[in-house]
N, CA and C of each residue as an Amber inpcrd file, in Angstrom:
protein
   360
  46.4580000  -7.5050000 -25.5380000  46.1520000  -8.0210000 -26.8530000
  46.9680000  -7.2710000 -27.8970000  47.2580000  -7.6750000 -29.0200000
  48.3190000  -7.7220000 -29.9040000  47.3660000  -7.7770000 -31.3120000
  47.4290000  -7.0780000 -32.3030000  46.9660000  -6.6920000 -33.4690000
  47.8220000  -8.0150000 -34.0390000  47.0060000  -9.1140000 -35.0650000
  47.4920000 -10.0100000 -35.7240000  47.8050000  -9.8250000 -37.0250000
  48.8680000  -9.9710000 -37.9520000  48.7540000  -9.8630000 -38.7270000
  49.0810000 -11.5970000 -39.7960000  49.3700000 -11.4630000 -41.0880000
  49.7160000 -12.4340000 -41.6690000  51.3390000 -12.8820000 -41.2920000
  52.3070000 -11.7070000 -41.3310000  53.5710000 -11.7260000 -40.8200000
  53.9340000 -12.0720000 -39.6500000  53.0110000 -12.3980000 -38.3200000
  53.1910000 -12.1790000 -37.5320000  52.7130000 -13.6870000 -36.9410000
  51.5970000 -14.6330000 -37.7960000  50.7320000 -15.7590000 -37.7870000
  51.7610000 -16.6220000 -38.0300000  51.3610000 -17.5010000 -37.0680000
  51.9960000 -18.9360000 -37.4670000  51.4470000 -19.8570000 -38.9190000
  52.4460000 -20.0420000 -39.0950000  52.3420000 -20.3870000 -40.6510000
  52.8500000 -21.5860000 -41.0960000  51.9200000 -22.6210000 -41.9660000
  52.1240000 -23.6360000 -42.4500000  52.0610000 -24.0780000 -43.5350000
  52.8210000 -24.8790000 -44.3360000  51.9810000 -25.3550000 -45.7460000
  51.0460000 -26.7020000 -45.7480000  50.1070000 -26.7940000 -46.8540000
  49.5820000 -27.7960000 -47.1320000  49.4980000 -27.6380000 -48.3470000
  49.2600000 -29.3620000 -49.0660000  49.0600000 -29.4250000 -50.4390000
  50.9030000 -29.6470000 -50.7810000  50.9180000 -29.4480000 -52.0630000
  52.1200000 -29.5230000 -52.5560000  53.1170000 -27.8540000 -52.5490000
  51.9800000 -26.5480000 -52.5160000  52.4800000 -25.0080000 -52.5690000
  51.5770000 -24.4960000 -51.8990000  50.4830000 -24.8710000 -51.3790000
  49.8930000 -23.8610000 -50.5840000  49.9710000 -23.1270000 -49.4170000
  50.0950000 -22.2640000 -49.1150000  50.4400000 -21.4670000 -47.2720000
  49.0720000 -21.2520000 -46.9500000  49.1890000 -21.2420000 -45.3100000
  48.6820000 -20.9390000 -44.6010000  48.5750000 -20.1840000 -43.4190000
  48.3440000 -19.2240000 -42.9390000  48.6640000 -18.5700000 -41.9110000
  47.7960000 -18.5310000 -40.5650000  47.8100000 -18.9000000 -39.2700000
  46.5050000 -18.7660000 -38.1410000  45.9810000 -17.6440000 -38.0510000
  45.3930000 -17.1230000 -37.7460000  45.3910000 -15.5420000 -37.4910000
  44.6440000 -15.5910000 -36.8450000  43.6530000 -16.4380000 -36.0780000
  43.1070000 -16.9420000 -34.7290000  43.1080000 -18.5000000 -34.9920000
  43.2590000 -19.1630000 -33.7890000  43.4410000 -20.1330000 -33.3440000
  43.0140000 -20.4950000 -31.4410000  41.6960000 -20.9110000 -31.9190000
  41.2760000 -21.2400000 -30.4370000  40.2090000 -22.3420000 -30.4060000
  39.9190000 -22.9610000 -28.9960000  39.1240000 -24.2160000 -29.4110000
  37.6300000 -24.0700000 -29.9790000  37.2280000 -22.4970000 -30.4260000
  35.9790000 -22.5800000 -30.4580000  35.5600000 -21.9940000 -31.8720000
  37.1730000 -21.2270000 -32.4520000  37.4770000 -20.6040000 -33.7960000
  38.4660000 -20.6740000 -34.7260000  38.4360000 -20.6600000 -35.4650000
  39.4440000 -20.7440000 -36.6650000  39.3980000 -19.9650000 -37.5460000
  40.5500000 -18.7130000 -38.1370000  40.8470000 -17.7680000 -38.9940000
  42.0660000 -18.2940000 -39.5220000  42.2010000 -18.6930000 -40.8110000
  43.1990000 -18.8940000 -41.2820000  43.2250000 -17.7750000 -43.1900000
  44.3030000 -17.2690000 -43.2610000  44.4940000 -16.6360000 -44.2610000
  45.1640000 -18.0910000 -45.0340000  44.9180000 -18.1880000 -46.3410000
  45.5700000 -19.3090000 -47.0660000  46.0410000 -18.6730000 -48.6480000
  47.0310000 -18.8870000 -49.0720000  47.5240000 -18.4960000 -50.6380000
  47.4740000 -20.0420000 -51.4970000  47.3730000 -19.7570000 -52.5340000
  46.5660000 -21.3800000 -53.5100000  47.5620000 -20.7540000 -54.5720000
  48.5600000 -21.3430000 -55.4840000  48.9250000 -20.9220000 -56.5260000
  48.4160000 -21.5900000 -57.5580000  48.6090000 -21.0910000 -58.8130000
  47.4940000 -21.4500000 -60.0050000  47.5620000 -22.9130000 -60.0580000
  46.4220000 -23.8100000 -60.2530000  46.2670000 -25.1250000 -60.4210000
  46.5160000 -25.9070000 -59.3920000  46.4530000 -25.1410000 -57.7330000
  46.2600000 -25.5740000 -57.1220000  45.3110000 -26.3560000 -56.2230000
  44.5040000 -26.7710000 -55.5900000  43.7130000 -27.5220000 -54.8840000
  43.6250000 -28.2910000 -53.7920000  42.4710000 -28.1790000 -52.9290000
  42.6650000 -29.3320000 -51.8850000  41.8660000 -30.4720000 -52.3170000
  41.5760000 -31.1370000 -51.4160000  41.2170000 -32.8160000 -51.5150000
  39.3560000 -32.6200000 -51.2980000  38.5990000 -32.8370000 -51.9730000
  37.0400000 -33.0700000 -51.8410000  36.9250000 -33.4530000 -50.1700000
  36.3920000 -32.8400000 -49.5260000  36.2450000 -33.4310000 -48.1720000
  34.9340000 -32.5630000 -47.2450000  34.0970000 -33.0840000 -46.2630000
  33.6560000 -32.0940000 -45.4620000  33.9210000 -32.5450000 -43.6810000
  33.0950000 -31.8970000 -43.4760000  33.5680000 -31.3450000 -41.8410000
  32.1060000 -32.1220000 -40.9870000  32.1850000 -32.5980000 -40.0210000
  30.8660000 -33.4820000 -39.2620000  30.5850000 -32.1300000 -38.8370000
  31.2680000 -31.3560000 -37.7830000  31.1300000 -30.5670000 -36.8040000
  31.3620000 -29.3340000 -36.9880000  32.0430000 -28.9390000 -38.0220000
  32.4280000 -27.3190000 -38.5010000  31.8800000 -26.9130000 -39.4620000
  31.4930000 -25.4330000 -39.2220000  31.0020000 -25.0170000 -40.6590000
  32.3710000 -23.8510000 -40.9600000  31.7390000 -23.7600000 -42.1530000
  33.0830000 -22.5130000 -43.0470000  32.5070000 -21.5510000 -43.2300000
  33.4870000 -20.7790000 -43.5480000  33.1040000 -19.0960000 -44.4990000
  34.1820000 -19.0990000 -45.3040000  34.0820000 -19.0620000 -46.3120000
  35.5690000 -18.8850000 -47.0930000  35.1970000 -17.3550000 -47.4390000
  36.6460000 -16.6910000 -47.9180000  36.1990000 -14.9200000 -48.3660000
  37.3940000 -14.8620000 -49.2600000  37.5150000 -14.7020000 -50.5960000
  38.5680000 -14.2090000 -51.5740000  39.0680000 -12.6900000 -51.0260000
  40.2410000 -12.5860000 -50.8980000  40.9580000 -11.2330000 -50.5910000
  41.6080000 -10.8840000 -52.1460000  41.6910000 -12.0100000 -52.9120000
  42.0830000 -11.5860000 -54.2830000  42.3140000 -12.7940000 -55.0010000
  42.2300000 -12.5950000 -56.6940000  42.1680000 -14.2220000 -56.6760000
  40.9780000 -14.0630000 -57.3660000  40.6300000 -15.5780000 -57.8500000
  39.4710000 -16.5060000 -58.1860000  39.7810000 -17.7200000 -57.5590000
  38.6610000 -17.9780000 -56.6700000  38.6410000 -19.1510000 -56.2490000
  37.1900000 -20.0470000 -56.7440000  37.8030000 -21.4420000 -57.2480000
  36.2650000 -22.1530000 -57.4280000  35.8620000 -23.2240000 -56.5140000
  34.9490000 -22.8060000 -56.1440000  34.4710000 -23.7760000 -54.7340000
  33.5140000 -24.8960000 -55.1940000  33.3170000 -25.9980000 -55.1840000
  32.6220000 -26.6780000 -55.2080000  32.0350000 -26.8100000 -54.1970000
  30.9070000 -27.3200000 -53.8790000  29.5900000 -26.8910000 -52.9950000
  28.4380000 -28.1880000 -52.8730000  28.8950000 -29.5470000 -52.6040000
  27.8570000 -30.5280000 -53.0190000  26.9760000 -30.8250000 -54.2180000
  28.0540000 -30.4460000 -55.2290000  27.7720000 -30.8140000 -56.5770000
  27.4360000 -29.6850000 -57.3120000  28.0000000 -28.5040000 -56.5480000
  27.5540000 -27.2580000 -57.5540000  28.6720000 -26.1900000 -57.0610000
  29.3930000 -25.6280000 -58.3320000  30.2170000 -25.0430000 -58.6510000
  29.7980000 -23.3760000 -58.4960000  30.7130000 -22.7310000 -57.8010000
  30.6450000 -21.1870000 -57.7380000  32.0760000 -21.0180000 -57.7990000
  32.1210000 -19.7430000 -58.3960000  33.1440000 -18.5810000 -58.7080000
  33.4890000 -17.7470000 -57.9650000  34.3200000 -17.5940000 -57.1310000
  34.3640000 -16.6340000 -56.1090000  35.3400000 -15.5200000 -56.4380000
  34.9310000 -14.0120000 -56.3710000  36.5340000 -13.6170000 -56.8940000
  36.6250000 -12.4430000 -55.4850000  37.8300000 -11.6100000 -56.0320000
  37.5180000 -10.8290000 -54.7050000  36.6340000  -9.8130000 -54.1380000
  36.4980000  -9.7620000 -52.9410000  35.0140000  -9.2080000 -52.0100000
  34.3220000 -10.3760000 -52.0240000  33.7770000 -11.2800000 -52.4910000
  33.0410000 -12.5380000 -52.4030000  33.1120000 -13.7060000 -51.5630000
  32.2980000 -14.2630000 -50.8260000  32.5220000 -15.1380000 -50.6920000
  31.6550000 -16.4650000 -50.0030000  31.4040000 -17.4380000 -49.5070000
  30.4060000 -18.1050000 -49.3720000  30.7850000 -19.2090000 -48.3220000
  29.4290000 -19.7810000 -47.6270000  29.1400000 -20.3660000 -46.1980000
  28.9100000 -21.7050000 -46.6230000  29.9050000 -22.3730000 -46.3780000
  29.7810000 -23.6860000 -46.2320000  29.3100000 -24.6040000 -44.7560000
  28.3650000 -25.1670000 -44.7230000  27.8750000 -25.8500000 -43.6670000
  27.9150000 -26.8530000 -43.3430000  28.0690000 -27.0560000 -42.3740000
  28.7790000 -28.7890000 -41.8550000  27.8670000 -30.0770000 -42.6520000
  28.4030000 -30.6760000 -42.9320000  28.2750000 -31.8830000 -43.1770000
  27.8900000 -31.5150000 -44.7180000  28.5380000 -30.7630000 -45.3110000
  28.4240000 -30.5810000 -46.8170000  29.7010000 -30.7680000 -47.3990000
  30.0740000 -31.7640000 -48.4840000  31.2460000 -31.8930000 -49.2880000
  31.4460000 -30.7400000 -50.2720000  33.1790000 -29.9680000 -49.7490000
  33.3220000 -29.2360000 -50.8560000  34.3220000 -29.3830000 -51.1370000
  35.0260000 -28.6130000 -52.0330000  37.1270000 -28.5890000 -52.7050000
  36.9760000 -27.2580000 -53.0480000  37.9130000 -26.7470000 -52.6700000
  38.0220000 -25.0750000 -53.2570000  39.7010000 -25.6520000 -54.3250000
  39.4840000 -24.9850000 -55.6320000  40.0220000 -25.2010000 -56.4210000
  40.8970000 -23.5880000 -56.9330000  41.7720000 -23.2920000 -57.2630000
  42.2930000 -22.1830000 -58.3500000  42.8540000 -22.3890000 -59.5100000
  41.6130000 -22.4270000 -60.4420000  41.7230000 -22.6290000 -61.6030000
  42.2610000 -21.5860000 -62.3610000  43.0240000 -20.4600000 -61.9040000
  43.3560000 -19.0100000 -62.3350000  44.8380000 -19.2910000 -62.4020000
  45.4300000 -17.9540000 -63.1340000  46.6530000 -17.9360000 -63.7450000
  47.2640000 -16.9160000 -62.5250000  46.2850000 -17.0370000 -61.7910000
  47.1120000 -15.6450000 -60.4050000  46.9840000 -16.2840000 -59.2910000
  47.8440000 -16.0420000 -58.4270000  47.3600000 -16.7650000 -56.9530000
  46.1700000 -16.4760000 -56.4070000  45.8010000 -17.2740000 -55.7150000
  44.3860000 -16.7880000 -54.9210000  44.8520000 -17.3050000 -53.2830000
  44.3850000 -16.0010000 -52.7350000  44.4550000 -15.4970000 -51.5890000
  42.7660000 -15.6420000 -51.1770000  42.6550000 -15.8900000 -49.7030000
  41.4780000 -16.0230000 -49.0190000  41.6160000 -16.5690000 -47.5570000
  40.7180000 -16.0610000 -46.9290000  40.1830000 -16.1300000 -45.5860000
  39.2500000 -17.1670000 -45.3690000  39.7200000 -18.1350000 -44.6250000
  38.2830000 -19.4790000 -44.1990000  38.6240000 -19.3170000 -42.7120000
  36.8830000 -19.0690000 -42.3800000  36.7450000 -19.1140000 -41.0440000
  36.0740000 -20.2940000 -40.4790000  36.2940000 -20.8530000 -39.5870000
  35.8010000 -22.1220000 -38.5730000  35.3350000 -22.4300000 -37.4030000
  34.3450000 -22.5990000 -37.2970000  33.4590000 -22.7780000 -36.2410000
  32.9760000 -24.3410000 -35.9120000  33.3820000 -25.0630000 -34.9260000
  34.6510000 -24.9130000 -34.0810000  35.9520000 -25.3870000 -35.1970000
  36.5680000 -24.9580000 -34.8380000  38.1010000 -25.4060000 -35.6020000
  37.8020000 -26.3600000 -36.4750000  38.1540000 -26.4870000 -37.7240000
  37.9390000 -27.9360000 -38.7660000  38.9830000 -28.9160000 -38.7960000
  39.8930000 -28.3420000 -38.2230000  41.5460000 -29.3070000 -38.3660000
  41.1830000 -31.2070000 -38.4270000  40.6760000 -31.1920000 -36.8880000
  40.4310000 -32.6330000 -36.7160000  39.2770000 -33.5970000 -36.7690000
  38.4930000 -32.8060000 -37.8090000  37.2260000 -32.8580000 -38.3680000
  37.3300000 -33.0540000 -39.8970000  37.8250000 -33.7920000 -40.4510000
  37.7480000 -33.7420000 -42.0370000  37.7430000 -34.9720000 -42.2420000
  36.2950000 -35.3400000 -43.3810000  36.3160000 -36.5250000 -43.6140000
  36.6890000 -36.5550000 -45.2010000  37.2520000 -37.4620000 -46.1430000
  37.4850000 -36.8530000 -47.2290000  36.1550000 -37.9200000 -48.4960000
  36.1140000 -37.5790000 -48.9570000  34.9230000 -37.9000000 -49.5880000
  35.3320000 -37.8120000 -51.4370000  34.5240000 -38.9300000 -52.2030000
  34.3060000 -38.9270000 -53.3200000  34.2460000 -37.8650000 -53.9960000
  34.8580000 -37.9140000 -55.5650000  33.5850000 -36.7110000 -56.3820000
  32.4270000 -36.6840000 -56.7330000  31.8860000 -35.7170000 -57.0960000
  30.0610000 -35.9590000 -57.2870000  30.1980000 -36.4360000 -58.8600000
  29.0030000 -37.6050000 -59.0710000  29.2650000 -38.0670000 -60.4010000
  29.6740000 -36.9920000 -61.4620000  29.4320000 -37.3980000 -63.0490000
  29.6500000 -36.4290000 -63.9430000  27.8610000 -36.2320000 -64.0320000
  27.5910000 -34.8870000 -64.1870000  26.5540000 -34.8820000 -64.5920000
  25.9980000 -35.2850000 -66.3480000  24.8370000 -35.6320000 -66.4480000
  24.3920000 -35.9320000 -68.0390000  24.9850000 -35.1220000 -68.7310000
């Protein structure tokens, strides 16, 4: 066994600037390190079969959460559970860096889903 690092992870983009790095990859887990540059975002979507952990390594990240908004900055971070719609957003002027973990893998599990109305 071999100490993983980010340099060392297979690495992809998504979105229009975002990276991604594996840093485990197996059929039963998923560690991916991801960088978001400011005003970046993914697509509203959740998972049938996977749940998450997202973890800020630095950064502000804003997660939406089935119609409710948290702030995540670094040391923080929060458990998303299957079959819950979220979007992690970086609404910050700095990149945001973070760790989402997956149980089992989310790759081929994403359904993408509406926004939640506007509230009153």
């Amino acid at each position: 066994m071999t100490a993983i690092s980010k340099e060392k992870a297979e690495h992809y983009n998504w979105g229009e600037e975002c990276d991604g790095w594996h840093l485990v990859k197996s059929q039963a887990l998923s560690v991916i390190q991801e960088r978001v540059p400011p005003g970046g975002r993914e697509i509203r979507h959740l998972h049938q079969h996977a749940e998450q952990f997202f973890y800020v390594l630095s950064g502000c990240a804003t997660l939406e959460v089935n119609g409710e908004t948290h702030q995540l900055t670094a040391q923080q971070g929060l458990h998303v559970p299957c079959n819950t719609p979220h979007q992690l957003s970086n609404l910050s002027q700095d990149d945001l860096h973070f760790i989402v973990t997956s149980t089992p893998p989310s790759h081929e599990d994403r359904v993408i889903i509406n926004p939640p109305p506007d509230k009153p």
